[in-house]
N, CA, C and O atoms as a Tinker XYZ file with bonds, in Angstrom:
   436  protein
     1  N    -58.415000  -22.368000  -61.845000    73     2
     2  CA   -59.545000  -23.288000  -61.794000    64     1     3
     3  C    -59.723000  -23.945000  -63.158000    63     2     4     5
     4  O    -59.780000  -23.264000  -64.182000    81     3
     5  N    -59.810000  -25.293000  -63.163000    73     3     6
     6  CA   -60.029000  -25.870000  -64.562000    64     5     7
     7  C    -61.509000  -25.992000  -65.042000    63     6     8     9
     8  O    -62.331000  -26.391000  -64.216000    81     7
     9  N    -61.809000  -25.767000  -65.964000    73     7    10
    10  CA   -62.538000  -25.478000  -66.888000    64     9    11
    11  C    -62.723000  -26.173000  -68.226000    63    10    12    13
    12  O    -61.797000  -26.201000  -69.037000    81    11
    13  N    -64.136000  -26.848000  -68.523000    73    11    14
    14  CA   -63.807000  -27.826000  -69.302000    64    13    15
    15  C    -65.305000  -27.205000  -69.746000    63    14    16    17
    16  O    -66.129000  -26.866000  -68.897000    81    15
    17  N    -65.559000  -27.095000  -71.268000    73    15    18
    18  CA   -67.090000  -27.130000  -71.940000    64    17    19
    19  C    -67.141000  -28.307000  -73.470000    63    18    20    21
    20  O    -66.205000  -28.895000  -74.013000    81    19
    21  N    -68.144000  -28.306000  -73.697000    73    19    22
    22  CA   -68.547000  -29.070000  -74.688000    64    21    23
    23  C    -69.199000  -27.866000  -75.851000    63    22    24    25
    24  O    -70.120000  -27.073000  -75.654000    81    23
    25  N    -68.635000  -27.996000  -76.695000    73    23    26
    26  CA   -69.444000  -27.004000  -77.921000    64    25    27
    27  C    -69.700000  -27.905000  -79.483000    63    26    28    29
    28  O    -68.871000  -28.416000  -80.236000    81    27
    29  N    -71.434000  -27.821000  -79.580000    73    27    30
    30  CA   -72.065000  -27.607000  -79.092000    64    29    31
    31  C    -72.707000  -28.141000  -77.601000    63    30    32    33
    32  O    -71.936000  -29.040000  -77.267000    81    31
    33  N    -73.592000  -28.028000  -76.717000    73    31    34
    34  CA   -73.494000  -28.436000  -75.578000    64    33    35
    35  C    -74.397000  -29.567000  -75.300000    63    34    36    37
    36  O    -74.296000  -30.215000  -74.258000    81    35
    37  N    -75.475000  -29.877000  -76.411000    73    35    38
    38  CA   -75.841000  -30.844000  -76.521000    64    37    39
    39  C    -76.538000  -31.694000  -77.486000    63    38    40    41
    40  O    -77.280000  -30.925000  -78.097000    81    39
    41  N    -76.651000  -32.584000  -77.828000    73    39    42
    42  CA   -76.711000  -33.574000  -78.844000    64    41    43
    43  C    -77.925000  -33.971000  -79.769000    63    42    44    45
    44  O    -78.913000  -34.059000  -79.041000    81    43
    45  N    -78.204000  -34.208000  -80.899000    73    43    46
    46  CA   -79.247000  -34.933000  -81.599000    64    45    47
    47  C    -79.281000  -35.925000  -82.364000    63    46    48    49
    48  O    -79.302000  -35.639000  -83.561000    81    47
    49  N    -79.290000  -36.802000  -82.147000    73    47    50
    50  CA   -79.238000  -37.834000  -83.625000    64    49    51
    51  C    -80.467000  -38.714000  -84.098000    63    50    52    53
    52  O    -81.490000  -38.851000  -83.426000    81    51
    53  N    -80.267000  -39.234000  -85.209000    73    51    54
    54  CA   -81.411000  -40.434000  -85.674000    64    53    55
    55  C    -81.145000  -41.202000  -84.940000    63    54    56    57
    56  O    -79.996000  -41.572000  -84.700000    81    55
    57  N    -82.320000  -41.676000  -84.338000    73    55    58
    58  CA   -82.811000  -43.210000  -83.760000    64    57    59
    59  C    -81.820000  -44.449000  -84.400000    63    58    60    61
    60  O    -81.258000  -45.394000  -83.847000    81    59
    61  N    -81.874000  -43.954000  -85.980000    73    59    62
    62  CA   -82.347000  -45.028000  -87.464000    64    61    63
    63  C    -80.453000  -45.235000  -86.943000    63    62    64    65
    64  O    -80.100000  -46.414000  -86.932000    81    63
    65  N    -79.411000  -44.256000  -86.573000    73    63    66
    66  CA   -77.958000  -44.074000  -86.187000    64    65    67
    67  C    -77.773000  -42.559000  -86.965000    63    66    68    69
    68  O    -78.534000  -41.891000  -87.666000    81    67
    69  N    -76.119000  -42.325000  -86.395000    73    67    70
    70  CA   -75.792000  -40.955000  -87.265000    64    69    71
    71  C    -74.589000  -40.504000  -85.920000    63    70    72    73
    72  O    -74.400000  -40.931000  -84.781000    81    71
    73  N    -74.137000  -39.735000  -86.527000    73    71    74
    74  CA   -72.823000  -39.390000  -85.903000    64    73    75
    75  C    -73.323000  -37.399000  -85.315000    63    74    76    77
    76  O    -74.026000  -36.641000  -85.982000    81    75
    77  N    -72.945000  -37.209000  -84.519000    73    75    78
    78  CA   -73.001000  -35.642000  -83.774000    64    77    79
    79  C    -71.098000  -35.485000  -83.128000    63    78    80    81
    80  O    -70.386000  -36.179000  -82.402000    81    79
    81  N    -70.892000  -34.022000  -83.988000    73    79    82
    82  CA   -69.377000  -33.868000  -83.654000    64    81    83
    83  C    -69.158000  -32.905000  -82.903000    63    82    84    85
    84  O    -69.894000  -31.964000  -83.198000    81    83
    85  N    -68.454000  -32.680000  -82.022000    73    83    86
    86  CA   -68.447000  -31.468000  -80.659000    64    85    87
    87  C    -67.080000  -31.732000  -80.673000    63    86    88    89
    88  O    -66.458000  -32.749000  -80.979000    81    87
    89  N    -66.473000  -29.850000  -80.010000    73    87    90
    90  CA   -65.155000  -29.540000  -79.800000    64    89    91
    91  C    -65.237000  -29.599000  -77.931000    63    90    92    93
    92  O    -66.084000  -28.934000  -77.335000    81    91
    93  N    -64.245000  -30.475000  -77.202000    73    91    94
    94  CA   -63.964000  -30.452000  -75.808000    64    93    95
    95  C    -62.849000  -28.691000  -75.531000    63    94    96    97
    96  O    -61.720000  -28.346000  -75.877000    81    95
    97  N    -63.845000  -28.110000  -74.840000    73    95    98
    98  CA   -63.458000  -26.454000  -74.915000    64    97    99
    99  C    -62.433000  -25.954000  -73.880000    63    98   100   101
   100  O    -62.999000  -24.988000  -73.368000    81    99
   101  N    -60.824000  -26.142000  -73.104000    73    99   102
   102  CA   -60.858000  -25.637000  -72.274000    64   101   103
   103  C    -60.076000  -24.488000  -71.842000    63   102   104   105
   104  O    -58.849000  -24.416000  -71.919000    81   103
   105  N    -60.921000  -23.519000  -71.346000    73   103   106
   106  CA   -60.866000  -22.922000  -71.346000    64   105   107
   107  C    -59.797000  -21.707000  -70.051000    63   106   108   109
   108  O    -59.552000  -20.509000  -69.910000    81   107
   109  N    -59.425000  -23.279000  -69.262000    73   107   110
   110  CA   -58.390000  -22.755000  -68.021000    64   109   111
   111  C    -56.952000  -22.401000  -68.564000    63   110   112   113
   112  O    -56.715000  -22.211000  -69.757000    81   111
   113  N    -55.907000  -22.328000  -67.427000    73   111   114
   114  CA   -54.937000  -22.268000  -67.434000    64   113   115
   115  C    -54.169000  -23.910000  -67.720000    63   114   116   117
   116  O    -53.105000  -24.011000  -68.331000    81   115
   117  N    -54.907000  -25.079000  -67.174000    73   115   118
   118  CA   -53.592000  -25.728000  -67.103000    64   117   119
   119  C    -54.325000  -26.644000  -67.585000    63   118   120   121
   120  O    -55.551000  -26.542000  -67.642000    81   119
   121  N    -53.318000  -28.189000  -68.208000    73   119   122
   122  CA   -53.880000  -28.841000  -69.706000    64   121   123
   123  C    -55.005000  -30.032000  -68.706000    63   122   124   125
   124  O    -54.900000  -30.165000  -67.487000    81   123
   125  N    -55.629000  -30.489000  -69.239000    73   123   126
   126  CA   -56.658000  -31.488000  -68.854000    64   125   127
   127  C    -57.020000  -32.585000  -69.724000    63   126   128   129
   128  O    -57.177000  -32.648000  -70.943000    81   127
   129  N    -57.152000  -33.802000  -68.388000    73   127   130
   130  CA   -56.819000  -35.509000  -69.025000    64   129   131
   131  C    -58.828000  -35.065000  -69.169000    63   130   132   133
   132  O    -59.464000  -34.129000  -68.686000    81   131
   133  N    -59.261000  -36.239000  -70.043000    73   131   134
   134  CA   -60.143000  -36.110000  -70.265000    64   133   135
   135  C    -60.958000  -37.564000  -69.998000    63   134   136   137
   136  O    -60.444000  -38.482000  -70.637000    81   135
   137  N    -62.164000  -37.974000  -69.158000    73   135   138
   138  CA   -62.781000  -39.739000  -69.871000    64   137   139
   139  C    -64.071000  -39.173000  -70.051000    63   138   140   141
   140  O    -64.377000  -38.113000  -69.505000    81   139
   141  N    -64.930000  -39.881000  -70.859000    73   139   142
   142  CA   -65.902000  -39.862000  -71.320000    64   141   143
   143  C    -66.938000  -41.592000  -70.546000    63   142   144   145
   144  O    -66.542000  -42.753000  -70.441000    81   143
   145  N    -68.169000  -41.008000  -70.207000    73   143   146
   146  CA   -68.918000  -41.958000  -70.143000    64   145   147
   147  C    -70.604000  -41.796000  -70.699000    63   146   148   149
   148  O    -71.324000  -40.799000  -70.647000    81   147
   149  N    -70.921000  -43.257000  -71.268000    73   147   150
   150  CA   -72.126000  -42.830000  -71.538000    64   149   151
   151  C    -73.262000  -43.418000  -70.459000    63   150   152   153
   152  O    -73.015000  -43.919000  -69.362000    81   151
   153  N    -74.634000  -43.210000  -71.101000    73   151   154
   154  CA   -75.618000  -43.913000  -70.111000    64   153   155
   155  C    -76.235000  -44.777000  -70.833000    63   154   156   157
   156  O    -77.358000  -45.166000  -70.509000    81   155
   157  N    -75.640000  -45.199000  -71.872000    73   155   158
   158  CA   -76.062000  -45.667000  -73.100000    64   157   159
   159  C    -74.939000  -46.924000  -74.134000    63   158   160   161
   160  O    -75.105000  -46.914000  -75.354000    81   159
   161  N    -74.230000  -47.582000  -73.727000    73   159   162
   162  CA   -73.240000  -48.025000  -74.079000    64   161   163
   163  C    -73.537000  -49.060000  -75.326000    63   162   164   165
   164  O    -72.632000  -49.147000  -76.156000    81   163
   165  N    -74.852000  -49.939000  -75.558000    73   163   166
   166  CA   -75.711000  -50.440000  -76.048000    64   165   167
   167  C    -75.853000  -49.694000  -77.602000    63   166   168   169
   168  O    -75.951000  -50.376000  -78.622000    81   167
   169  N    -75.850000  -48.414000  -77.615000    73   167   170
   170  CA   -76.325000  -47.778000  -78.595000    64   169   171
   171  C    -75.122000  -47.073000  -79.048000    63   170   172   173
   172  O    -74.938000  -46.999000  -80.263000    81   171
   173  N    -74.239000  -46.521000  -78.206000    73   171   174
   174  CA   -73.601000  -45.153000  -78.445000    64   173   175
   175  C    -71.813000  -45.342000  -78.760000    63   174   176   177
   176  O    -71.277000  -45.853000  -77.777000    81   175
   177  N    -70.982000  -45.090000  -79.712000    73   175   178
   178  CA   -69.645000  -45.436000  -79.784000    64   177   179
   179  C    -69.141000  -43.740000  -79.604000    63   178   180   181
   180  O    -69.570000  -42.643000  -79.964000    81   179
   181  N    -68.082000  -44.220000  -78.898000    73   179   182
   182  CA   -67.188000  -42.664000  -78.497000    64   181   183
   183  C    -65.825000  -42.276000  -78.978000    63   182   184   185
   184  O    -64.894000  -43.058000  -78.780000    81   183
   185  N    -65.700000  -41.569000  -79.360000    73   183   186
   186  CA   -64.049000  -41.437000  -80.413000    64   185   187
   187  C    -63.618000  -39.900000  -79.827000    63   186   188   189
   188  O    -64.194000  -38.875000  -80.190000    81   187
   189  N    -62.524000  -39.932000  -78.876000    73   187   190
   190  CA   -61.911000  -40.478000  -78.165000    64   189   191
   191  C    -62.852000  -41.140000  -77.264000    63   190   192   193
   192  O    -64.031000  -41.306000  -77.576000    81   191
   193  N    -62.237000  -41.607000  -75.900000    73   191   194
   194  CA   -62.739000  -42.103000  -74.445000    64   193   195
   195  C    -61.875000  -41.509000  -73.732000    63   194   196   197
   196  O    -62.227000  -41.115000  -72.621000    81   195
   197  N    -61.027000  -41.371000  -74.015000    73   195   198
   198  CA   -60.098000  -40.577000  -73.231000    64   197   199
   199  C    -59.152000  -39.775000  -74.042000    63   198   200   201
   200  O    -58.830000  -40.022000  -75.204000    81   199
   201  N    -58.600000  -38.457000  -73.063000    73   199   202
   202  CA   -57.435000  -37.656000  -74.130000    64   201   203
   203  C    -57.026000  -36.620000  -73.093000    63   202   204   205
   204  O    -57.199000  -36.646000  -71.874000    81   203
   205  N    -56.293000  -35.465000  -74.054000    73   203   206
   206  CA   -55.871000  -34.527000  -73.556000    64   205   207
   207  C    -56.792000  -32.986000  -74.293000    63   206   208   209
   208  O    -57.407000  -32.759000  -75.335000    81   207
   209  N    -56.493000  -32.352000  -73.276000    73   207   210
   210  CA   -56.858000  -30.778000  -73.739000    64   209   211
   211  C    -55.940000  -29.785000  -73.457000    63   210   212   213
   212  O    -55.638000  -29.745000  -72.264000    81   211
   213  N    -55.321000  -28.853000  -74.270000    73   211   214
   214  CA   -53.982000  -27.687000  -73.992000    64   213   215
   215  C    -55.078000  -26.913000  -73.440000    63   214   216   217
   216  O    -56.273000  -26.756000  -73.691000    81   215
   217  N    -54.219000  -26.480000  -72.581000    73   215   218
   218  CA   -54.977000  -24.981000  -71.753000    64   217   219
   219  C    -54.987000  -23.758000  -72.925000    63   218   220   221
   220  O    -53.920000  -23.498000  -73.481000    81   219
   221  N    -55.964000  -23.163000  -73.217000    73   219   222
   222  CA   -56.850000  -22.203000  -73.966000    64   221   223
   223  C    -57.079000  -23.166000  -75.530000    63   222   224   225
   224  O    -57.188000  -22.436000  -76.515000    81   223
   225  N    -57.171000  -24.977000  -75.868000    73   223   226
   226  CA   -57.282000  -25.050000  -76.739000    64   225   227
   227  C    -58.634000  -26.104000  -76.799000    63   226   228   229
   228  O    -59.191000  -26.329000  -75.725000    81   227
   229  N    -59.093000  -26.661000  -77.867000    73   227   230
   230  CA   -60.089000  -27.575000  -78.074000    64   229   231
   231  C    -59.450000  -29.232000  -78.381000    63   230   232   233
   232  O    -58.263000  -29.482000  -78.595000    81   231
   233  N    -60.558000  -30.224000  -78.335000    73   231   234
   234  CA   -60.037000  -31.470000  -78.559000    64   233   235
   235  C    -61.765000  -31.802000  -79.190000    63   234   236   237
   236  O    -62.843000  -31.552000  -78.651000    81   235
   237  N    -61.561000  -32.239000  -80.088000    73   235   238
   238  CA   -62.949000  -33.140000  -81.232000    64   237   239
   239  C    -63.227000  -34.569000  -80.131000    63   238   240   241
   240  O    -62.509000  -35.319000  -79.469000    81   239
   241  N    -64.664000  -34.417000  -80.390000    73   239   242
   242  CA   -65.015000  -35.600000  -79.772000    64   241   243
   243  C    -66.358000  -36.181000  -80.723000    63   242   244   245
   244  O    -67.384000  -35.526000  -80.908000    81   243
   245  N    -66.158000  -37.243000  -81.145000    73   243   246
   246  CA   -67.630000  -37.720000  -81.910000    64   245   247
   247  C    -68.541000  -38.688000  -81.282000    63   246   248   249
   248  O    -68.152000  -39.612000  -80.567000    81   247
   249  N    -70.069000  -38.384000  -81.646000    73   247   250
   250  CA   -70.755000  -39.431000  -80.646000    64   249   251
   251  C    -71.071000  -40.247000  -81.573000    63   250   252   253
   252  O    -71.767000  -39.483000  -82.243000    81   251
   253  N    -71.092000  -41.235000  -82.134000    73   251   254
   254  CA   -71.967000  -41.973000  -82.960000    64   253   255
   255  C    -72.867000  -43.174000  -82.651000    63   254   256   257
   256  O    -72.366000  -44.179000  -82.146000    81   255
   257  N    -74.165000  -43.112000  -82.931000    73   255   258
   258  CA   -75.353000  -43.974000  -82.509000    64   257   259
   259  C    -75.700000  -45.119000  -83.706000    63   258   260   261
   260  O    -76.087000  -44.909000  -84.855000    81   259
   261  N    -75.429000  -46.376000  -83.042000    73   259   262
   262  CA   -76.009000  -46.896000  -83.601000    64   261   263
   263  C    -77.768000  -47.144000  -83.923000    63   262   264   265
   264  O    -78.532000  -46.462000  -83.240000    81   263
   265  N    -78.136000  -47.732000  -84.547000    73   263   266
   266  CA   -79.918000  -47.656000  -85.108000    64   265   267
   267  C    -80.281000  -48.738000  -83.665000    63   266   268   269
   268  O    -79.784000  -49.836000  -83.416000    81   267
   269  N    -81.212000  -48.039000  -82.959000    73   267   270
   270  CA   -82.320000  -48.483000  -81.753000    64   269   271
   271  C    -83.538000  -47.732000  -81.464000    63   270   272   273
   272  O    -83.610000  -46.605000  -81.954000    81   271
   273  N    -84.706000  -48.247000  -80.608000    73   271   274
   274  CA   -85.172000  -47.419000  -80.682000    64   273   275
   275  C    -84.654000  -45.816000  -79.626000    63   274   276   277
   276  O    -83.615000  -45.744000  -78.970000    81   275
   277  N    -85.633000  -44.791000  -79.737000    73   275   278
   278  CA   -85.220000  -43.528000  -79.660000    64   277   279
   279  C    -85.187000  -43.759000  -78.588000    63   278   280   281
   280  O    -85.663000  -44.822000  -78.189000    81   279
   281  N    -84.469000  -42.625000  -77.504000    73   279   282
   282  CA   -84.383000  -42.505000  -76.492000    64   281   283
   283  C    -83.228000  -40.745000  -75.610000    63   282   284   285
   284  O    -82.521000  -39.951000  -76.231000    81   283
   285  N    -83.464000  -40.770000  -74.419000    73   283   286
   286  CA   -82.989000  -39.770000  -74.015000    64   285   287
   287  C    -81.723000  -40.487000  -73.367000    63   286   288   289
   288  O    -81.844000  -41.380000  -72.529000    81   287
   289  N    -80.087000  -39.859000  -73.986000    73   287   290
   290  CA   -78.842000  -40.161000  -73.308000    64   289   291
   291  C    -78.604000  -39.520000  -72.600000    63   290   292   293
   292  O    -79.419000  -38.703000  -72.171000    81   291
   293  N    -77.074000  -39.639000  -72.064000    73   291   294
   294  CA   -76.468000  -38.563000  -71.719000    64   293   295
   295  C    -74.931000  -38.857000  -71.942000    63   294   296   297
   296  O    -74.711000  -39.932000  -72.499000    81   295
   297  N    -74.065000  -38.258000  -71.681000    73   295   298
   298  CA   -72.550000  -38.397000  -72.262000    64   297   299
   299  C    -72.186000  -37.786000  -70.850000    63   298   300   301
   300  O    -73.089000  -37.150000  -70.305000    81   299
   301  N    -71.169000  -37.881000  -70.294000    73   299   302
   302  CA   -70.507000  -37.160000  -69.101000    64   301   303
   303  C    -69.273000  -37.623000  -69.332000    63   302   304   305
   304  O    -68.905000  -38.797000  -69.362000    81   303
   305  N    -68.328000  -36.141000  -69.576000    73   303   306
   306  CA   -67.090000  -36.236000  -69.755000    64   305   307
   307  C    -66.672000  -35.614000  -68.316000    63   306   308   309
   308  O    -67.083000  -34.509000  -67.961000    81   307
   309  N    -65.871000  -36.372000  -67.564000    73   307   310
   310  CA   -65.234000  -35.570000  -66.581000    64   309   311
   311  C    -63.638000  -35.533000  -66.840000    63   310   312   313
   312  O    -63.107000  -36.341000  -67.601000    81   311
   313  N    -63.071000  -34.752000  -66.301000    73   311   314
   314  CA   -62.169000  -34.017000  -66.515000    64   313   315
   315  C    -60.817000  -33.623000  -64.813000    63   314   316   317
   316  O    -61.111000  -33.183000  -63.702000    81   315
   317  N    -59.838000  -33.918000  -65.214000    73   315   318
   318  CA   -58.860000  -33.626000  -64.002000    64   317   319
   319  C    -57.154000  -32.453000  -64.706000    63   318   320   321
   320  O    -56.617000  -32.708000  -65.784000    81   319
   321  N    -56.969000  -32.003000  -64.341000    73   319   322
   322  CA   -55.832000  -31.230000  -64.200000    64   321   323
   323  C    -54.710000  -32.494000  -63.901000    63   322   324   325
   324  O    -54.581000  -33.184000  -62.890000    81   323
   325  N    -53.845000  -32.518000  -65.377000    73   323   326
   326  CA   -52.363000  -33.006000  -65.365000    64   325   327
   327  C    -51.595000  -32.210000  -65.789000    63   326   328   329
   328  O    -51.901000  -31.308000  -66.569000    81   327
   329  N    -50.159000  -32.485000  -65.211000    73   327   330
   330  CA   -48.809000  -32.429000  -65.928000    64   329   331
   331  C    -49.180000  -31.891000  -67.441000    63   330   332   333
   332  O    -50.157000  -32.035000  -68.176000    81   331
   333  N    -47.909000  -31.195000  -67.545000    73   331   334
   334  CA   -47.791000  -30.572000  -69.157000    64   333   335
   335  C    -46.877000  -31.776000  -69.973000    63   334   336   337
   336  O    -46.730000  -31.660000  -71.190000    81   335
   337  N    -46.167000  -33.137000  -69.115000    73   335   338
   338  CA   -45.996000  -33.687000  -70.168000    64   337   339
   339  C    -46.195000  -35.384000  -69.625000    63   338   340   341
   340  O    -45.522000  -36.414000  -69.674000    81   339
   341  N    -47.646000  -34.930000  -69.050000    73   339   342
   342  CA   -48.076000  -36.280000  -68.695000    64   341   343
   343  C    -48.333000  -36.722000  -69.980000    63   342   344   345
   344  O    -48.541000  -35.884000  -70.857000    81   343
   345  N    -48.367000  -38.809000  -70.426000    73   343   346
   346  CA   -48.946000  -39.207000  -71.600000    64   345   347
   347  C    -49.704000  -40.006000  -70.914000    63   346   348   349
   348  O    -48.759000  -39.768000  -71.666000    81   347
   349  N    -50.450000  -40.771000  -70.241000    73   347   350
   350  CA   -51.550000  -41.214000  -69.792000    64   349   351
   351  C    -52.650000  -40.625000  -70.005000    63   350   352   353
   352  O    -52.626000  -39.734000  -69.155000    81   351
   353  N    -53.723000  -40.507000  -70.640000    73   351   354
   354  CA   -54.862000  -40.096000  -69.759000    64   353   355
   355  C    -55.884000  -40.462000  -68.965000    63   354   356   357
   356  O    -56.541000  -39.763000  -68.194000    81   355
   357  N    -56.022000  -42.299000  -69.358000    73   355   358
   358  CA   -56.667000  -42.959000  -67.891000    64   357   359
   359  C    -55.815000  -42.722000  -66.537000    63   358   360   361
   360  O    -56.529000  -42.849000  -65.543000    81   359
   361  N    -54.396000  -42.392000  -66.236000    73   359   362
   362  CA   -53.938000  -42.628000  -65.194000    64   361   363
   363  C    -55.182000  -41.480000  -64.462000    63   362   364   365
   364  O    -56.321000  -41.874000  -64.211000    81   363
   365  N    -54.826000  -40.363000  -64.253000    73   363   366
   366  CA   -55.543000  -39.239000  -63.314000    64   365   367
   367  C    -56.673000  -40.239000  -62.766000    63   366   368   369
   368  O    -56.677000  -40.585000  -61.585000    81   367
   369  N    -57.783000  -40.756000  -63.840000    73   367   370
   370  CA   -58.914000  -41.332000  -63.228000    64   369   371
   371  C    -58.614000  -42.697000  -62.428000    63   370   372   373
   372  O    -59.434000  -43.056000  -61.584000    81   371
   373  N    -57.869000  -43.196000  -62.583000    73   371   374
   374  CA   -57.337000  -44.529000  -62.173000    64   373   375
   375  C    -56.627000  -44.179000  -60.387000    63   374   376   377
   376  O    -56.489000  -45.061000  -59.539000    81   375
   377  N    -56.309000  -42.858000  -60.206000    73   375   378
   378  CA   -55.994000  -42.259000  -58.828000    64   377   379
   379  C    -56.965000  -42.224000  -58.167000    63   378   380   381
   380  O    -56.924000  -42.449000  -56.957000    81   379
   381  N    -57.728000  -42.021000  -58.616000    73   379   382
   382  CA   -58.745000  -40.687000  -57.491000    64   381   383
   383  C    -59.936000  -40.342000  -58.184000    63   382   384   385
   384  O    -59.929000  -40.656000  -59.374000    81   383
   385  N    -61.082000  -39.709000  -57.705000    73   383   386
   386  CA   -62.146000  -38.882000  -58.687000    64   385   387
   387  C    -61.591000  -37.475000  -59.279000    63   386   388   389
   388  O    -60.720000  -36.672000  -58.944000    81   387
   389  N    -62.548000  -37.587000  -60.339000    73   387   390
   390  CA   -62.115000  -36.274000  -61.396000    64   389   391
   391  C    -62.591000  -35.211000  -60.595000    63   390   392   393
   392  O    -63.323000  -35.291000  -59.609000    81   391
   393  N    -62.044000  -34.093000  -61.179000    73   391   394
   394  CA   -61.466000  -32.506000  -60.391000    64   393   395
   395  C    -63.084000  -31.946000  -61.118000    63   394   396   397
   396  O    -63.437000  -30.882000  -60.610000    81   395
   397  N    -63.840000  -32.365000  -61.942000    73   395   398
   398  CA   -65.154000  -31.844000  -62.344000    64   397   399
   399  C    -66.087000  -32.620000  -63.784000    63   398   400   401
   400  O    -65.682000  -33.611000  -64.393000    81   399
   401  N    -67.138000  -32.009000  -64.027000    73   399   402
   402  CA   -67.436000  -32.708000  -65.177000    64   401   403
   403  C    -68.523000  -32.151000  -66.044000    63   402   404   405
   404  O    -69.489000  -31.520000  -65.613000    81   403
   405  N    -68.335000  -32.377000  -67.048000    73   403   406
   406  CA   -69.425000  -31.720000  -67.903000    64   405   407
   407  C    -70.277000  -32.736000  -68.541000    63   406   408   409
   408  O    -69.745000  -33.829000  -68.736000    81   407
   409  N    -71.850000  -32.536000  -69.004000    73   407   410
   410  CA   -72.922000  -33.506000  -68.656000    64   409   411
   411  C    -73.316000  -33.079000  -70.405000    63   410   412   413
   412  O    -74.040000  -32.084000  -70.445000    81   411
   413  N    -72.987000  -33.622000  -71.729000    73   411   414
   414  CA   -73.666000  -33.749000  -72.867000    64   413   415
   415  C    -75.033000  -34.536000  -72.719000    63   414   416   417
   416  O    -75.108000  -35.747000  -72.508000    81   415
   417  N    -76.228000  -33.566000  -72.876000    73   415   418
   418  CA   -77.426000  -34.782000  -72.709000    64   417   419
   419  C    -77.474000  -35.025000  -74.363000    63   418   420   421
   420  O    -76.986000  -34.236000  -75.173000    81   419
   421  N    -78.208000  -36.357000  -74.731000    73   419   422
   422  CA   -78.001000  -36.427000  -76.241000    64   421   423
   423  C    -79.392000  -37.079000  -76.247000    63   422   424   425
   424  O    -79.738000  -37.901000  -75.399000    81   423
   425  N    -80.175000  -36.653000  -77.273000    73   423   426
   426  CA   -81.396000  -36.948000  -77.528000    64   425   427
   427  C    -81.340000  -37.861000  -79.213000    63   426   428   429
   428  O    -80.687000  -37.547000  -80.209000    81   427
   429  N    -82.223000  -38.969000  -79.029000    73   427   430
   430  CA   -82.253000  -39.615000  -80.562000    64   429   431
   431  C    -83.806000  -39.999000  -80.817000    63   430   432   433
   432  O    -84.289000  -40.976000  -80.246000    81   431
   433  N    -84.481000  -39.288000  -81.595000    73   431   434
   434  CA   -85.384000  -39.259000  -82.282000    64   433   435
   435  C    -85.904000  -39.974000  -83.868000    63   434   436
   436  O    -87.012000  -39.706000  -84.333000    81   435
């Protein structure tokens, strides 16, 4: 079963902008394509948008906000089971819906 976490699991930044850095955790057997979406696109830049994760390893993901006023986000990375030597990682999502997803809420104060 694939298995995907966010550490830490969820977010804070200045309103004013500021960057919040999290490791993509996974924690299955087999490697995983990764996309990221926000609810917030206006405010929020994402480094990656898409990638890979080795099965038992991590992948860095940064949120960075630009200056608006405050508000409640959210980030949703979902996640599908590929090939060990797939290089795409939009393809999986470009098939079909993702195999699951994990929900970063991000708060800016």
């Amino acid at each position: 079963m694939a298995a995907l976490a966010a550490d830490p699991p969820a977010a804070a930044v200045p309103a004013a902008g500021g960057t919040s850095t999290h490791q993509l955790v996974n924690s299955g057997a087999s490697r995983l394509a990764f996309k990221i979406k926000s609810s917030n696109n206006a405010q929020y830049r994402l480094k990656p948008v898409f990638g890979f994760v080795e099965p038992g390893a991590s992948a860095p993901l940064e949120i960075t906000r630009l200056a608006g006023p405050p508000k409640e986000d959210k980030m949703v990375v979902q996640f599908a089971e590929v090939a060990a030597d797939a290089t795409d990682a939009q393809a999986p999502f470009k098939a079909g819906p993702a195999a699951g997803e994990v929900v970063i809420p991000v708060s800016a104060t």
